[in-house]
SERO-4910 file (N, C-alpha, C, O; in steps of 0.05 Angstrom, whole numbers):
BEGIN
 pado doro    nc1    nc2    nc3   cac1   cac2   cac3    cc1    cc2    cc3    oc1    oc2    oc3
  Unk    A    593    -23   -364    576    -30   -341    546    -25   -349    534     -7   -361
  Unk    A    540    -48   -338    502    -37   -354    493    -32   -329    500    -43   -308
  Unk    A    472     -6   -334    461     -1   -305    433     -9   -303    421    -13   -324
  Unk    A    420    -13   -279    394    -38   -277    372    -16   -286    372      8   -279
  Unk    A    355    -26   -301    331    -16   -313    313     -2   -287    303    -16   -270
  Unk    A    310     28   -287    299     33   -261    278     29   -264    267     27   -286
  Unk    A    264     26   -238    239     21   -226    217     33   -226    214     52   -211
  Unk    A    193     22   -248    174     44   -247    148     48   -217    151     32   -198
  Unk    A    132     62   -216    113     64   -194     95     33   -193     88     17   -176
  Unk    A     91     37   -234     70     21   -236     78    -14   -231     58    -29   -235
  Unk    A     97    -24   -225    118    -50   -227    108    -48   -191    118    -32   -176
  Unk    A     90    -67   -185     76    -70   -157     98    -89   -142    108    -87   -120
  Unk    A    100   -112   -169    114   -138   -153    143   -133   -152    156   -148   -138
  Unk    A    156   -111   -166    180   -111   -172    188    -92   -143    212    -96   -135
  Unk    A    170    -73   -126    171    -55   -112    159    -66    -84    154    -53    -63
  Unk    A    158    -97    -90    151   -104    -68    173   -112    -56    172   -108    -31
  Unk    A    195   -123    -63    211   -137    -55    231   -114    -44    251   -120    -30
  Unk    A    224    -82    -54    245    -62    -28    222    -53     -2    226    -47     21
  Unk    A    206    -55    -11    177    -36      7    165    -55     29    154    -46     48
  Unk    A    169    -85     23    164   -103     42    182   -124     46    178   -147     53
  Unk    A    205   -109     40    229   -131     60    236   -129     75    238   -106     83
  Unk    A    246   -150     92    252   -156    116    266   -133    141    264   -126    165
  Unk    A    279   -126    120    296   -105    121    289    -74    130    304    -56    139
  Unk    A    264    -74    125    255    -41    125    257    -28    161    262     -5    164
  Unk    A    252    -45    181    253    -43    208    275    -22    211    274      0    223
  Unk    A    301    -38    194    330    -35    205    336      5    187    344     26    198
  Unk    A    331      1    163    328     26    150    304     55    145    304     76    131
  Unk    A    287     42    165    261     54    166    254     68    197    252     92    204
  Unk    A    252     43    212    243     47    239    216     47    243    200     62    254
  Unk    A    215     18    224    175     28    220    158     24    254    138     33    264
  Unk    A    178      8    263    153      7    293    166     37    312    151     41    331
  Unk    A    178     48    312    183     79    321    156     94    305    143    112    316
  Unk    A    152     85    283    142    102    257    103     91    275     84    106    281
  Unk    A    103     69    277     74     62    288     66     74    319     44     82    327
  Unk    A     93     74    334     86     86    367     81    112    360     62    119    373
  Unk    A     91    134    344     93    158    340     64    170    338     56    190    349
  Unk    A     47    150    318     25    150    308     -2    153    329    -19    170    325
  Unk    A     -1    131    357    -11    128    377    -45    119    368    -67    127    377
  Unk    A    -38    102    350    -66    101    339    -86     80    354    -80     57    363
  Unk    A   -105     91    354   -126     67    374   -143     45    356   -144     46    331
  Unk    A   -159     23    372   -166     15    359   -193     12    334   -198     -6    318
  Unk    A   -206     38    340   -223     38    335   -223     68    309   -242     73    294
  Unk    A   -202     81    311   -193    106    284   -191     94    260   -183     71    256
  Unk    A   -198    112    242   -200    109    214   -181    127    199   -184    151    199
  Unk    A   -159    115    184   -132    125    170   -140    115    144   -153     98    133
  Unk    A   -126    134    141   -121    138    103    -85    143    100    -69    162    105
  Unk    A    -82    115     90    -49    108     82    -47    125     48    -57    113     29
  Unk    A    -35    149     45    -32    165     15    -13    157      5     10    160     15
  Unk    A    -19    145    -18      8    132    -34     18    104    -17     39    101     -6
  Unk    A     -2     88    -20      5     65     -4     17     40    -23     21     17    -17
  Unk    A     21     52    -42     45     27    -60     29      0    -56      6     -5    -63
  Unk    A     50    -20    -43     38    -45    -41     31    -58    -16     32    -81     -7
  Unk    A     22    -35     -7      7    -39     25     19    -52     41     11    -74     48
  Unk    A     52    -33     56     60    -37     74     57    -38    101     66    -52    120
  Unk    A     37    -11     96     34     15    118      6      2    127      7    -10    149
  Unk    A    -17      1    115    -33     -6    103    -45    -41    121    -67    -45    132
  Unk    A    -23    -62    120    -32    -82    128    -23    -71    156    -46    -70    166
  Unk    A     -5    -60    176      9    -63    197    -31    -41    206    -47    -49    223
  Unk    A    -33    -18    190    -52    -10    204    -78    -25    212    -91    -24    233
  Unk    A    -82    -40    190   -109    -62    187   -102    -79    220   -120    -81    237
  Unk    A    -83    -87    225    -81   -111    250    -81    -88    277    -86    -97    299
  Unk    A    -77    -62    276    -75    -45    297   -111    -25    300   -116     -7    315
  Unk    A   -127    -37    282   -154    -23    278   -169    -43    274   -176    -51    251
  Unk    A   -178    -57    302   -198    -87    286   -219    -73    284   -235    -81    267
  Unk    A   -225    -51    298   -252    -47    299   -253    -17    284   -271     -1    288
  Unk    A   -228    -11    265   -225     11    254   -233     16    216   -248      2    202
  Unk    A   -223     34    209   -218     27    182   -199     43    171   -191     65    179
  Unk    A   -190     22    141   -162     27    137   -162     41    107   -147     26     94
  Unk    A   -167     56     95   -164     66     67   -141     68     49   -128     89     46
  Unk    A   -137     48     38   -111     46     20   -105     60     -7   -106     44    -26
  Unk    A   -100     87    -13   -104    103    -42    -72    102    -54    -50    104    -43
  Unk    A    -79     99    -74    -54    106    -91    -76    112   -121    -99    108   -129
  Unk    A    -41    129   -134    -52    136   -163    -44    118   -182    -52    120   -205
  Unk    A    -28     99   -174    -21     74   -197    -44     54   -208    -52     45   -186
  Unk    A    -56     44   -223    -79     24   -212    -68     -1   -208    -80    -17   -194
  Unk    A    -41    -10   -222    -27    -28   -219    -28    -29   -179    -34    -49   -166
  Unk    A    -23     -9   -170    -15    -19   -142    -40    -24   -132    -42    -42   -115
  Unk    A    -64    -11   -141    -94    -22   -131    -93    -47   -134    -92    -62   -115
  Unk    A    -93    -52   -153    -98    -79   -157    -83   -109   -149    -92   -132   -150
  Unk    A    -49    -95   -141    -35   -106   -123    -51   -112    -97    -57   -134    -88
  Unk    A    -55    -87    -87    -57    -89    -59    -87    -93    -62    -93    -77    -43
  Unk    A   -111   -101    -70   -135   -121    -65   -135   -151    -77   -154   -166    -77
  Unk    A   -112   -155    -85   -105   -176    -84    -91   -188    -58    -97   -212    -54
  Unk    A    -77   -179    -41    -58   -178    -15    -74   -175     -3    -81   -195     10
  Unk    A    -89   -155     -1   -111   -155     32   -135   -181     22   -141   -195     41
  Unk    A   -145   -187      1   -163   -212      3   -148   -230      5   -156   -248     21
  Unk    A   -121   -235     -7   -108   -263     15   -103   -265     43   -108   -284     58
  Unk    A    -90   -238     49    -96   -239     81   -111   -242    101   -107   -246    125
  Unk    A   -139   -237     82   -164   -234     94   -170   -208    111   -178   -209    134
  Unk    A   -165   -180     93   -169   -152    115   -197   -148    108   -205   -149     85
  Unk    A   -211   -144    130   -241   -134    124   -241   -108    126   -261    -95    122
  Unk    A   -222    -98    133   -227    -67    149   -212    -52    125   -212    -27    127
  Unk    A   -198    -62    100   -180    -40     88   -196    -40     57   -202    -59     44
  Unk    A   -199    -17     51   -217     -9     29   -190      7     16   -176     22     29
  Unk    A   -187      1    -15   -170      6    -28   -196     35    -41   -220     38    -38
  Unk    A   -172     54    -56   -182     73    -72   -161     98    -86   -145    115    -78
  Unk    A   -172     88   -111   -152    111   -133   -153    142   -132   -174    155   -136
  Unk    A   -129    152   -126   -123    174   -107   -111    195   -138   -108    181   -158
  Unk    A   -106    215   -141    -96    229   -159    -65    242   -155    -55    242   -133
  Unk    A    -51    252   -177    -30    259   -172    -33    288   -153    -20    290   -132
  Unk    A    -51    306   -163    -50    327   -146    -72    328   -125    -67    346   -109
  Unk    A    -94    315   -117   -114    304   -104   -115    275    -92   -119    254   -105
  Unk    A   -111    279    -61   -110    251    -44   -143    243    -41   -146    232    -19
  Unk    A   -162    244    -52   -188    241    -57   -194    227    -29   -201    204    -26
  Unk    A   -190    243    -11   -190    235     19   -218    228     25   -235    242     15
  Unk    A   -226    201     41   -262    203     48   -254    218     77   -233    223     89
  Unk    A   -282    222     79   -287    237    107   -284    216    133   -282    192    134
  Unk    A   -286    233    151   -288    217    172   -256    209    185   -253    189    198
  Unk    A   -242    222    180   -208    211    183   -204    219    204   -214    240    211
  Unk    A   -180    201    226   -177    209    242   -147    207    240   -133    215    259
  Unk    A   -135    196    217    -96    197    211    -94    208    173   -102    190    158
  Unk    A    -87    227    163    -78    220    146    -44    214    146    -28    227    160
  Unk    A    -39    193    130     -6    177    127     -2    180    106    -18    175     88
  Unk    A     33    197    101     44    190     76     65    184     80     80    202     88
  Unk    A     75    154     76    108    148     77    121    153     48    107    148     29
  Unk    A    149    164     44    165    159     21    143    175      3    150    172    -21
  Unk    A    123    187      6    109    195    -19    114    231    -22    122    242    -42
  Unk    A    109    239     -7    114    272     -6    139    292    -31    138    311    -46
  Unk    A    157    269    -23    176    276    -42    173    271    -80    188    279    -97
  Unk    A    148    256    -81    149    253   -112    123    267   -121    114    262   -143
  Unk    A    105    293    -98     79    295   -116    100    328   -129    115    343   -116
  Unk    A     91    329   -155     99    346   -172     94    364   -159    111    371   -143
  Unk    A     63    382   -162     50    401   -152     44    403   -125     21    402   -117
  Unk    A     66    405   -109     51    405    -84     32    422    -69     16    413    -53
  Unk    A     34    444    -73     22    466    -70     -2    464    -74    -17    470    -55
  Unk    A    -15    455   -102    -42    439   -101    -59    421    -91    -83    422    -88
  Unk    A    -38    397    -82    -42    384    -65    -48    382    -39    -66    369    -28
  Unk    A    -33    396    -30    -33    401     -3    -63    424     -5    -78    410      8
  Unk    A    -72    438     -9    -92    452    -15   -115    443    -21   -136    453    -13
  Unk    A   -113    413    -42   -146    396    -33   -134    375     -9   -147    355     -4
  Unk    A   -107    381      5   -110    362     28   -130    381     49   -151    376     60
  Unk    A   -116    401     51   -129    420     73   -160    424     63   -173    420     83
  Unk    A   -176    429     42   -203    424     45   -217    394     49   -241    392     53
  Unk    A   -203    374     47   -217    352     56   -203    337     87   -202    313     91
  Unk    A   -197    351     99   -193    343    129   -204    357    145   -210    380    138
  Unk    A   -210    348    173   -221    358    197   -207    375    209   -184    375    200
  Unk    A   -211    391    227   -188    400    251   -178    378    267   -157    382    281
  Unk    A   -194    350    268   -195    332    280   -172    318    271   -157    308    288
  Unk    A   -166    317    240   -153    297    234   -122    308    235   -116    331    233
  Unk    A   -103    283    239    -78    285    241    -65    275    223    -69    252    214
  Unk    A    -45    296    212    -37    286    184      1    292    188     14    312    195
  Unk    A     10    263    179     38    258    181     47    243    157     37    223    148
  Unk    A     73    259    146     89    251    129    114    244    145    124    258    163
  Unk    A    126    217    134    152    208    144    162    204    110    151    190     92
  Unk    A    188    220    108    199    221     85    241    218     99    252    214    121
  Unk    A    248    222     73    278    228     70    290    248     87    275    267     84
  Unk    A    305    254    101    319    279    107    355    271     99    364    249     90
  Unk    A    372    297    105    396    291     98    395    282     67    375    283     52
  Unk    A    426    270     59    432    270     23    407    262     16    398    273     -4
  Unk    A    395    249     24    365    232      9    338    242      2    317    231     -6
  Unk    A    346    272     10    315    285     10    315    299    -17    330    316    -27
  Unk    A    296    287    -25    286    314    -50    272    334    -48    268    352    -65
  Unk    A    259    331    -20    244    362     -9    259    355     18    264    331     24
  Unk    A    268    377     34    283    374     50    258    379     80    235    387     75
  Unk    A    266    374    103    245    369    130    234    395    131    211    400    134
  Unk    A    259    416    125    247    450    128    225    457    109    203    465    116
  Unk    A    233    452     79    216    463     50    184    446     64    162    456     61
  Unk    A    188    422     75    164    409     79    143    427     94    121    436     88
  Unk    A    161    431    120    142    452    137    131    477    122    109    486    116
  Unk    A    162    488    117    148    512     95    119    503     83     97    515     83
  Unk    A    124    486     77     96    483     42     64    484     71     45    499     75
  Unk    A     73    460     85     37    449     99     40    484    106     27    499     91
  Unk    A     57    497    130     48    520    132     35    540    117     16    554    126
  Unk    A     49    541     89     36    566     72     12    552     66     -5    568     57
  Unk    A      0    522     68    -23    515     62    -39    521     86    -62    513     83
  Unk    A    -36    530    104    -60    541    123    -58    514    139    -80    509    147
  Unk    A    -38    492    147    -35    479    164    -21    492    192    -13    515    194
  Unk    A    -20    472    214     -7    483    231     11    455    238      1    433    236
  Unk    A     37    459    245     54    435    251     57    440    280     62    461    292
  Unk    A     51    408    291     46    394    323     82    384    325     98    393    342
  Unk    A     88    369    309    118    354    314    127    349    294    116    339    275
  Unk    A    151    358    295    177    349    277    203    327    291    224    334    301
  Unk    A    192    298    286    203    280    294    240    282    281    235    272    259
  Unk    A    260    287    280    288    286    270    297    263    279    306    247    262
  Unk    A    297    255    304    325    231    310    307    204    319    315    186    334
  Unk    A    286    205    308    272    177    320    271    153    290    260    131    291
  Unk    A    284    163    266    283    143    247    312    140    232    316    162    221
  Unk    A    327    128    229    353    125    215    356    148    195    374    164    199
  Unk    A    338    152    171    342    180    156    314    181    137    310    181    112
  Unk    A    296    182    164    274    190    162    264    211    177    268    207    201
  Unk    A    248    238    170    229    254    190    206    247    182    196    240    161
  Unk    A    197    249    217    169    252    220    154    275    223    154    284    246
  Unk    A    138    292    201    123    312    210    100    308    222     87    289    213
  Unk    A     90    322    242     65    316    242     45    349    246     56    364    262
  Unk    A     22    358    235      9    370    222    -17    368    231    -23    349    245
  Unk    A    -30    382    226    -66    395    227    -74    409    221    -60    429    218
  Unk    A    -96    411    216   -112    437    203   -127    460    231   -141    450    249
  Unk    A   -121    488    228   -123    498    252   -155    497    261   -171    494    242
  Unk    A   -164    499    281   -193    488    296   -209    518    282   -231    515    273
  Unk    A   -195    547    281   -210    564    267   -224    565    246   -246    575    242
  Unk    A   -205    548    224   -208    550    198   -236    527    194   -246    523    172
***
Protein backbone atom coordinates (compact mmCIF):
# COMPACT_ATOMS: atom_id res chain seq x y z
CA UNK A 1 0.00 0.00 0.00
CA UNK A 2 1.62 3.31 -0.78
CA UNK A 3 0.72 5.89 1.64
CA UNK A 4 -0.10 9.64 0.19
CA UNK A 5 2.88 12.00 0.44
CA UNK A 6 1.89 14.20 3.55
CA UNK A 7 1.07 17.63 3.39
CA UNK A 8 3.43 20.29 3.92
CA UNK A 9 2.41 23.98 5.60
CA UNK A 10 4.22 25.46 2.76
CA UNK A 11 1.83 23.52 -0.33
CA UNK A 12 -0.95 26.68 -0.19
CA UNK A 13 -2.88 25.14 -3.18
CA UNK A 14 -2.59 21.62 -2.06
CA UNK A 15 -4.16 22.87 1.56
CA UNK A 16 -6.65 24.65 -0.07
CA UNK A 17 -8.71 22.10 -1.21
CA UNK A 18 -9.19 20.71 2.85
CA UNK A 19 -9.24 24.40 4.48
CA UNK A 20 -11.71 25.75 1.92
CA UNK A 21 -14.02 23.05 1.06
CA UNK A 22 -17.26 22.94 0.92
CA UNK A 23 -17.30 20.76 3.51
CA UNK A 24 -15.74 22.61 6.47
CA UNK A 25 -19.42 24.01 7.80
CA UNK A 26 -20.40 20.29 8.35
CA UNK A 27 -16.87 19.31 10.27
CA UNK A 28 -16.04 22.69 11.64
CA UNK A 29 -19.14 24.70 12.51
CA UNK A 30 -17.55 27.67 11.09
CA UNK A 31 -20.79 29.94 11.29
CA UNK A 32 -21.27 28.74 15.26
CA UNK A 33 -17.40 29.61 15.13
CA UNK A 34 -18.37 33.43 13.57
CA UNK A 35 -21.62 34.07 16.05
CA UNK A 36 -19.34 33.11 19.01
CA UNK A 37 -16.97 35.81 17.91
CA UNK A 38 -19.85 38.67 17.93
CA UNK A 39 -17.76 40.77 15.88
CA UNK A 40 -18.93 44.28 14.67
CA UNK A 41 -18.50 46.06 11.87
CA UNK A 42 -16.14 48.29 12.41
CA UNK A 43 -13.22 45.91 14.82
CA UNK A 44 -9.95 45.09 13.73
CA UNK A 45 -8.81 41.13 13.94
CA UNK A 46 -5.81 39.52 13.43
CA UNK A 47 -6.50 35.86 11.87
CA UNK A 48 -2.83 33.86 13.45
CA UNK A 49 -1.87 31.26 11.20
CA UNK A 50 -4.27 32.08 8.56
CA UNK A 51 -3.08 29.38 5.95
CA UNK A 52 -5.03 30.25 2.83
CA UNK A 53 -7.34 32.75 4.16
CA UNK A 54 -10.36 31.01 5.23
CA UNK A 55 -11.01 32.79 8.38
CA UNK A 56 -9.67 35.76 6.92
CA UNK A 57 -12.04 36.36 3.76
CA UNK A 58 -15.40 35.44 5.98
CA UNK A 59 -13.86 38.28 8.38
CA UNK A 60 -13.09 40.87 5.50
CA UNK A 61 -17.17 40.70 4.38
CA UNK A 62 -18.25 40.94 8.27
CA UNK A 63 -15.74 44.34 8.75
CA UNK A 64 -16.50 46.70 5.74
CA UNK A 65 -15.53 49.36 7.69
CA UNK A 66 -12.98 47.23 9.75
CA UNK A 67 -9.62 45.69 9.26
CA UNK A 68 -8.54 42.35 8.68
CA UNK A 69 -4.76 41.20 9.36
CA UNK A 70 -3.84 38.00 7.75
CA UNK A 71 -0.26 36.51 9.38
CA UNK A 72 1.21 33.38 8.82
CA UNK A 73 4.86 32.04 9.00
CA UNK A 74 4.81 30.25 5.66
CA UNK A 75 5.56 32.89 2.87
CA UNK A 76 4.18 30.47 0.43
CA UNK A 77 0.70 31.11 2.21
CA UNK A 78 1.39 35.00 2.03
CA UNK A 79 1.67 34.95 -1.12
CA UNK A 80 -1.29 32.57 -1.63
CA UNK A 81 -3.48 34.58 0.19
CA UNK A 82 -2.53 38.27 -1.63
CA UNK A 83 -3.09 36.72 -4.46
CA UNK A 84 -6.94 35.60 -3.24
CA UNK A 85 -7.77 38.77 -1.47
CA UNK A 86 -6.66 40.96 -4.80
CA UNK A 87 -8.89 38.66 -6.84
CA UNK A 88 -11.61 39.05 -4.57
CA UNK A 89 -11.02 42.46 -4.30
CA UNK A 90 -10.48 42.81 -0.13
CA UNK A 91 -9.43 46.29 0.69
CA UNK A 92 -9.62 45.84 4.31
CA UNK A 93 -7.22 42.59 4.65
CA UNK A 94 -3.48 43.34 4.98
CA UNK A 95 -1.46 40.16 4.88
CA UNK A 96 1.81 39.85 7.22
CA UNK A 97 4.67 37.34 8.08
CA UNK A 98 4.16 36.18 11.56
CA UNK A 99 6.97 33.91 13.35
CA UNK A 100 7.01 30.50 14.73
CA UNK A 101 7.31 31.68 18.31
CA UNK A 102 6.07 35.43 17.75
CA UNK A 103 2.46 36.34 16.30
CA UNK A 104 4.08 39.90 15.35
CA UNK A 105 0.65 41.18 16.39
CA UNK A 106 -0.03 45.15 15.17
CA UNK A 107 -1.66 47.15 17.70
CA UNK A 108 -4.87 48.29 17.85
CA UNK A 109 -6.71 44.70 17.99
CA UNK A 110 -9.85 44.16 18.96
CA UNK A 111 -9.99 39.88 18.10
CA UNK A 112 -6.98 37.92 18.15
CA UNK A 113 -8.02 34.35 16.00
CA UNK A 114 -6.32 31.14 15.86
CA UNK A 115 -8.10 28.25 14.13
CA UNK A 116 -6.35 24.65 13.87
CA UNK A 117 -3.08 26.54 14.73
CA UNK A 118 -2.40 26.28 18.56
CA UNK A 119 -1.71 22.79 18.29
CA UNK A 120 1.39 23.00 15.97
CA UNK A 121 3.41 26.15 17.66
CA UNK A 122 6.42 24.15 19.18
CA UNK A 123 7.24 26.65 21.96
CA UNK A 124 4.32 27.68 23.29
CA UNK A 125 5.16 29.09 26.30
CA UNK A 126 7.12 31.71 24.34
CA UNK A 127 4.56 32.44 22.35
CA UNK A 128 1.95 32.93 24.24
CA UNK A 129 4.33 35.40 26.25
CA UNK A 130 5.00 37.82 23.20
CA UNK A 131 1.16 37.19 22.69
CA UNK A 132 0.43 38.61 26.15
CA UNK A 133 2.92 41.68 25.68
CA UNK A 134 1.45 42.71 22.41
CA UNK A 135 -2.32 42.76 23.32
CA UNK A 136 -4.64 45.14 25.07
CA UNK A 137 -6.84 44.29 28.06
CA UNK A 138 -9.17 45.28 25.32
CA UNK A 139 -8.40 42.66 23.02
CA UNK A 140 -10.12 39.24 22.83
CA UNK A 141 -8.20 36.43 22.01
CA UNK A 142 -9.74 32.92 20.85
CA UNK A 143 -8.37 29.67 19.81
CA UNK A 144 -10.72 27.05 18.20
CA UNK A 145 -8.65 23.83 17.92
CA UNK A 146 -9.09 19.87 18.24
CA UNK A 147 -10.54 18.34 21.39
CA UNK A 148 -11.18 14.55 22.00
CA UNK A 149 -8.78 11.69 19.86
CA UNK A 150 -7.75 14.75 17.62
CA UNK A 151 -6.09 16.98 19.99
CA UNK A 152 -2.49 17.32 20.26
CA UNK A 153 -2.80 19.86 23.09
CA UNK A 154 -5.82 18.90 24.76
CA UNK A 155 -8.88 21.96 25.80
CA UNK A 156 -7.43 21.59 29.55
CA UNK A 157 -3.29 21.84 28.74
CA UNK A 158 -4.65 24.90 26.56
CA UNK A 159 -6.12 26.71 29.51
CA UNK A 160 -3.35 25.59 31.64
CA UNK A 161 -0.69 27.30 29.23
CA UNK A 162 -2.86 31.09 28.43
CA UNK A 163 -3.28 30.89 32.35
CA UNK A 164 0.35 30.37 33.45
CA UNK A 165 0.85 33.17 30.71
CA UNK A 166 -0.81 35.81 32.86
CA UNK A 167 -4.09 35.44 30.74
CA UNK A 168 -7.41 35.16 32.12
CA UNK A 169 -10.08 32.76 30.40
CA UNK A 170 -13.85 34.36 29.68
CA UNK A 171 -15.24 30.95 27.85
CA UNK A 172 -14.63 27.59 27.14
CA UNK A 173 -16.99 26.81 24.26
CA UNK A 174 -17.17 22.37 24.39
CA UNK A 175 -20.44 21.44 22.57
CA UNK A 176 -20.97 24.26 20.06
CA UNK A 177 -18.48 22.64 17.24
CA UNK A 178 -18.49 18.92 16.08
CA UNK A 179 -14.78 18.33 17.61
CA UNK A 180 -13.75 21.62 18.01
CA UNK A 181 -13.22 24.03 21.37
CA UNK A 182 -13.62 27.33 21.61
CA UNK A 183 -11.46 29.20 24.11
CA UNK A 184 -11.85 32.43 24.67
CA UNK A 185 -9.21 34.61 26.72
CA UNK A 186 -7.81 38.16 27.76
CA UNK A 187 -5.29 39.80 29.18
CA UNK A 188 -6.25 40.94 32.86
CA UNK A 189 -7.29 45.00 32.93
CA UNK A 190 -4.39 45.13 35.97
CA UNK A 191 -1.65 43.98 34.13
Amino acid sequence: MVQPKPISFSEAERLSLIFDSETREEWQRTSHIMKTLDLKPDMVIADVGAGTGYFSSQFSDLLPEGKVYALDTEANMISYMNNRFAEEKRTNVETRQSEFTNPCLPEGLDVVFLANVYRFIKERDVFLGHMFDQVSHATQVVFVDFRGSNARVTPQQAVNEVTAAGFEVEDMDMTGCPDHYILRFCKPQAV
